[in-house]
C-alpha positions as CSV (number, residue, x, y, z in Angstrom):
1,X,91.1,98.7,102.1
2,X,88.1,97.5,104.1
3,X,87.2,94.8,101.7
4,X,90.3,93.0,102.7
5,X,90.5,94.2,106.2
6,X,93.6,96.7,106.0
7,X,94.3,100.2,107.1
8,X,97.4,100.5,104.9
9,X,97.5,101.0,101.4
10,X,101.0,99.8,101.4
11,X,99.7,96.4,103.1
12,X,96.9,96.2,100.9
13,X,97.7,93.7,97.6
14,X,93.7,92.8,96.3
15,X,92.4,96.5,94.6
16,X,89.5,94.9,92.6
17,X,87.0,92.4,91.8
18,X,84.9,91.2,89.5
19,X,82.4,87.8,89.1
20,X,82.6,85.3,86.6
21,X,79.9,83.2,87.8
22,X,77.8,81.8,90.7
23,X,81.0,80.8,92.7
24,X,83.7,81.8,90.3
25,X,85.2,85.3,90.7
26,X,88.5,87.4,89.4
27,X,90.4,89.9,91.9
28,X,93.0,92.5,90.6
29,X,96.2,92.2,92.7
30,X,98.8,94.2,92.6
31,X,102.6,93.3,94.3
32,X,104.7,96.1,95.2
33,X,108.4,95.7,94.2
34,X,109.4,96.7,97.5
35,X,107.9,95.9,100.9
36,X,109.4,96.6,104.4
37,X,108.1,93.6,105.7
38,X,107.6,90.8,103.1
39,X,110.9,91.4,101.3
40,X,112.2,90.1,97.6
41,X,113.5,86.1,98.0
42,X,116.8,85.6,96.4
43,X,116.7,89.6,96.2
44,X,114.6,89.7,93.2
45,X,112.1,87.0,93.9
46,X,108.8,87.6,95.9
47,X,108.1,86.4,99.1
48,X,105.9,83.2,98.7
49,X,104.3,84.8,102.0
50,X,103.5,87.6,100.0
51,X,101.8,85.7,97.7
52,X,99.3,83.9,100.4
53,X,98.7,86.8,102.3
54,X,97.4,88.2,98.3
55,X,95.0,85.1,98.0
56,X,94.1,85.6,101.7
57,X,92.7,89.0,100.7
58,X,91.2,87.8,97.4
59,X,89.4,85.4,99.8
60,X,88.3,88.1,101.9
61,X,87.0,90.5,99.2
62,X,85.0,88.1,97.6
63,X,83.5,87.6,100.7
64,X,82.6,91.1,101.5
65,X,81.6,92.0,97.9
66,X,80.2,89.1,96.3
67,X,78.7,87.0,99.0
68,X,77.7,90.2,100.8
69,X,79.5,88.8,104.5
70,X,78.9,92.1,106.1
71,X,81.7,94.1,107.0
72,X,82.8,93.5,110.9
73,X,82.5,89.8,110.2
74,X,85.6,87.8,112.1
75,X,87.1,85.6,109.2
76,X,88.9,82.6,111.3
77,X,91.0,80.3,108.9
78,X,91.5,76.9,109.6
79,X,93.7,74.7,106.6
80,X,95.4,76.2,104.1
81,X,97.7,75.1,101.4
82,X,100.3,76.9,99.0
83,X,102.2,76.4,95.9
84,X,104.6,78.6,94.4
85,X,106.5,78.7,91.2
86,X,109.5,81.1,92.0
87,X,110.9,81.1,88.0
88,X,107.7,83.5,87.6
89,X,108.0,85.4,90.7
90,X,110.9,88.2,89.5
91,X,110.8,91.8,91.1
92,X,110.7,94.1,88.4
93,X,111.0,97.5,89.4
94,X,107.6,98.5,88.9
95,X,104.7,96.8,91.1
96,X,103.3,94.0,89.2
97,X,99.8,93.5,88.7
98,X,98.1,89.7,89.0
99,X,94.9,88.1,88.4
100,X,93.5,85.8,91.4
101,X,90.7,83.3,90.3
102,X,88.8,82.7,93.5
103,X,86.3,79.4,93.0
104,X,84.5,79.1,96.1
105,X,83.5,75.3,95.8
106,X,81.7,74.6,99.1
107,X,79.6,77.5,100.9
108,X,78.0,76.1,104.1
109,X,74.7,78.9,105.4
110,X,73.6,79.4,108.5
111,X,69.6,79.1,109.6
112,X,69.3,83.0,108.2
113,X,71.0,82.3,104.7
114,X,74.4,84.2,105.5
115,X,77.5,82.6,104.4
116,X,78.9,80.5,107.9
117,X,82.4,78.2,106.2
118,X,83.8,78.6,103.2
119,X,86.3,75.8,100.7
120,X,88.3,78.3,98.8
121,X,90.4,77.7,95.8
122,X,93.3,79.9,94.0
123,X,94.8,80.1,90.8
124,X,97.2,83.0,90.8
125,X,98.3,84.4,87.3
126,X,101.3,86.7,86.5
127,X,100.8,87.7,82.2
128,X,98.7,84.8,81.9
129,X,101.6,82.4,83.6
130,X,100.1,80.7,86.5
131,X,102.4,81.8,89.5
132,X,100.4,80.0,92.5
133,X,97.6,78.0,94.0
134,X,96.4,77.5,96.6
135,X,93.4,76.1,99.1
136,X,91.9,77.1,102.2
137,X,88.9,76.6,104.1
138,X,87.5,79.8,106.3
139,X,84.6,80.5,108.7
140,X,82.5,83.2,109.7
141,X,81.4,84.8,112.7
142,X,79.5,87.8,113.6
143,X,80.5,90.4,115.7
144,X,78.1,89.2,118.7
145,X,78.9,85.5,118.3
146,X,82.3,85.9,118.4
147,X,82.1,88.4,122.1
148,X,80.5,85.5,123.2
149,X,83.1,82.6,121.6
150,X,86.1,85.2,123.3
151,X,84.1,86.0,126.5
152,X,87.0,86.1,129.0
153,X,89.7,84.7,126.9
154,X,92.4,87.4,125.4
155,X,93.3,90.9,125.4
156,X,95.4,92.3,122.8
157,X,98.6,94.2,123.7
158,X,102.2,93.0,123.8
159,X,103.3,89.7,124.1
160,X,107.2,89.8,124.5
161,X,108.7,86.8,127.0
162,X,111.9,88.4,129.0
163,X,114.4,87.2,126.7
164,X,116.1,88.2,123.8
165,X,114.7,87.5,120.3
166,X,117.1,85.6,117.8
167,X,119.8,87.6,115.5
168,X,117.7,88.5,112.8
169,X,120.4,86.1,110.5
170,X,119.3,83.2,112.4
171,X,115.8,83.6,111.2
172,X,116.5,85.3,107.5
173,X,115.6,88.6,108.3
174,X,117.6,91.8,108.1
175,X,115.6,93.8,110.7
176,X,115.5,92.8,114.2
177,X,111.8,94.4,114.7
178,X,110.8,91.7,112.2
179,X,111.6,88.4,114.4
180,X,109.3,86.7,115.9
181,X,111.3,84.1,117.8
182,X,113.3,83.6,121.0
183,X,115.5,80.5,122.5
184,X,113.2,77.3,123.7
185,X,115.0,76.4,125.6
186,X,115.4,72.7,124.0
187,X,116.7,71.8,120.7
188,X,114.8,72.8,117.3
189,X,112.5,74.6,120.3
190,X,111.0,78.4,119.6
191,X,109.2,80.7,121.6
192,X,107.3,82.9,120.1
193,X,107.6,86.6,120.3
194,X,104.7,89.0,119.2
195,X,105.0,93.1,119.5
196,X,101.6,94.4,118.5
197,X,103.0,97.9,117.1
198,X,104.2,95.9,114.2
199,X,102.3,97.8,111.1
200,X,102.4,94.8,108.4
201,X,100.9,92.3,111.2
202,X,98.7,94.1,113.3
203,X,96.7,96.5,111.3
204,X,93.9,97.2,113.9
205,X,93.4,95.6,117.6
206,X,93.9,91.5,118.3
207,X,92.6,89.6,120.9
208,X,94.8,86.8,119.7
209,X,97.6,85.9,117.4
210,X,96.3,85.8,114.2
211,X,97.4,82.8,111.6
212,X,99.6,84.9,109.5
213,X,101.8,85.7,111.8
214,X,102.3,82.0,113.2
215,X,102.5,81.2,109.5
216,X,105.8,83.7,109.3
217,X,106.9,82.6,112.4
218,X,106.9,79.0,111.4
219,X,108.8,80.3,108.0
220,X,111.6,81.7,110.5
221,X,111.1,78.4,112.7
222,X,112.0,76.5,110.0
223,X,115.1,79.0,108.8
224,X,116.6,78.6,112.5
225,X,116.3,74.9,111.4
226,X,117.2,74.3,108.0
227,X,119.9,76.8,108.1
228,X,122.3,78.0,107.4
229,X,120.8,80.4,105.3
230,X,117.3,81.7,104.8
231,X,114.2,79.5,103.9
232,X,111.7,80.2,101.4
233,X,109.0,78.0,100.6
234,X,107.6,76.8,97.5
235,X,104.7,75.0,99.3
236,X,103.3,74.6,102.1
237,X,100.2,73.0,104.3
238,X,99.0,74.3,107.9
239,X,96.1,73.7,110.1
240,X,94.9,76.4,112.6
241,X,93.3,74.4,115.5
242,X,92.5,76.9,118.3
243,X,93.0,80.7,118.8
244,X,96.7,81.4,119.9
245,X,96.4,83.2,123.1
246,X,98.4,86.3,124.3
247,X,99.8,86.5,127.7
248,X,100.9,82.6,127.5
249,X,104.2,81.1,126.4
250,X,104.0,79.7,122.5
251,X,106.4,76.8,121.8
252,X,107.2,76.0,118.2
253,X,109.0,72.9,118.0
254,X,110.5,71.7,114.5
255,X,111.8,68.8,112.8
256,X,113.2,68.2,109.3
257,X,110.7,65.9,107.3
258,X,111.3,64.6,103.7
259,X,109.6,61.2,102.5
260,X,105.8,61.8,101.3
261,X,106.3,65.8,101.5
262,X,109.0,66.7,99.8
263,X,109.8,65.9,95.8
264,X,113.2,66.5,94.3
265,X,115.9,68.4,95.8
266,X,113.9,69.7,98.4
267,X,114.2,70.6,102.1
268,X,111.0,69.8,104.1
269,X,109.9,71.1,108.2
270,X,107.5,70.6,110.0
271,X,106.8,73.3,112.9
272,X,104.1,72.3,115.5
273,X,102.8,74.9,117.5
274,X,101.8,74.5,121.5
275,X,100.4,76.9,124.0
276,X,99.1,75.4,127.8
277,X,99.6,71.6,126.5
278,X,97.5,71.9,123.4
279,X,98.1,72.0,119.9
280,X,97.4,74.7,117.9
281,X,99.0,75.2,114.8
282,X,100.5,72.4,112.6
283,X,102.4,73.3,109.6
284,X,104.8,71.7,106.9
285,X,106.7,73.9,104.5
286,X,109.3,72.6,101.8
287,X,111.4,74.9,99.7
288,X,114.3,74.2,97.1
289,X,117.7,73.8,99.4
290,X,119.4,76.4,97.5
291,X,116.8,79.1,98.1
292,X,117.6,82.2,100.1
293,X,116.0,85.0,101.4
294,X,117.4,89.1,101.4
295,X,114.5,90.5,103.7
């Protein structure tokens, strides 16, 4: 569970590795048929969330075990993209087990030789059916850069603004511990709403909000959007500009985009996020309009 940075063994989807070459490696996943938080799409579908936070791990044991990034290392994602292909993506009722190919294209090195940014890429394979790709580009930091990067700036805890969160409906969720949003205030406007006792997305202490849940909460942003119904995307792109701070208000603010993102019968939204005036978060999800999502 360290190698992917879990405490959980319920949360933790990458169980093994091995290397194929230089910068080629093969992770063992496995996908549990039921999960409290990222629930079945369609009922019997997975979660494409599921499915990045699976490569996200790959990406982080690799790292650990075949780079040798020592363990205590912060891992800060900045760009990622996702694709899904839900016809392979059934829930059986056993767990089912998946091979990730990591290739690891770029490797920038700092002045001592260790491993500073990353370029990863992901082939995700279900019985030999490819299932998912994806891209994403990570860097490194060691335990005393990052004090000094954070000197002043966060301190973990809860981050609830005094207002009520949205009806779990409204965001395609069943359980109202889950959602992550609250009224903007303005039209297609979020705020967000992070409880750090949430096991799935806080597995040890954060001084900030860390990029999977804003990915999630864009995936609800854009469900209160897109509606009615849940939204589950096939693809999607975000960039992670700064840290997203605790203690300040985060706006998500959404719009419905379709020409050069979206191909076929396709709903596309984008879902910027702001905290004090500045961007942080910029993300564009599209998913088939009939897809729903029993979570």
């Amino acid at each position: 569970m360290a190698l992917v940075h879990r405490t959980r063994a319920e949360d933790t989807f990458a169980i093994g590795w091995s290397q194929l070459g230089e910068r080629h490696f093969s992770v063992q996943a496995r996908l549990p048929s039921k999960h409290p938080f990222f629930s079945p799409a369609d009922g019997d579908t997975y979660d494409p969330l599921l499915l990045v936070e699976t490569m996200r791990q790959a990406s982080i044991m690799v790292s650990h075990a075949g780079l040798a990034v020592p363990l205590g290392y912060h891992f800060m994602l900045s760009d990622l993209e996702f694709t899904c292909r839900p016809q392979y993506l059934g829930v059986d009722a056993e767990a089912a087990d998946m091979d990730v190919e990591v290739f690891l294209p770029e490797i920038a090195t700092n002045k001592s030789g260790q491993p500073s940014r990353l370029t990863c890429h992901w082939i995700m394979r279900r019985a030999g059916w490819v299932v998912a790709t994806g891209v994403g580009q990570t860097r490194f930091t060691s335990p005393s850069v990052y004090r000094r990067l954070r000197a002043g700036r966060g301190a973990s805890g809860v981050s609830v603004p005094p207002v009520p969160r949205l009806a779990p409906y409204r965001v395609g969720r069943s359980r109202a511990q889950d959602v992550l949003l609250c009224e903007g205030g303005e039209r297609n406007e979020w705020l967000l709403s992070v409880d750090t006792t949430l096991p799935t997305l806080f597995q040890h202490p954060n001084d900030h909000v860390p990029g999977m849940v804003l990915l999630e909460a864009a995936r609800q942003a854009a469900t209160a959007t897109a509606g009615p119904g849940p939204y589950v995307p096939s693809s999607g792109s975000a960039t992670f500009r700064q840290y997203a701070e605790f203690g300040a208000p985060f706006r998500l603010r959404t719009e419905i985009v379709r020409k050069g993102v979206c191909a076929g019968d396709r709903t596309g939204v984008r879902v910027v996020g702001h905290q004090s005036g500045e961007p942080v978060f910029d993300c564009v999800l599209a998913a088939p309009v009939y897809a729903t999502l029993a979570g």
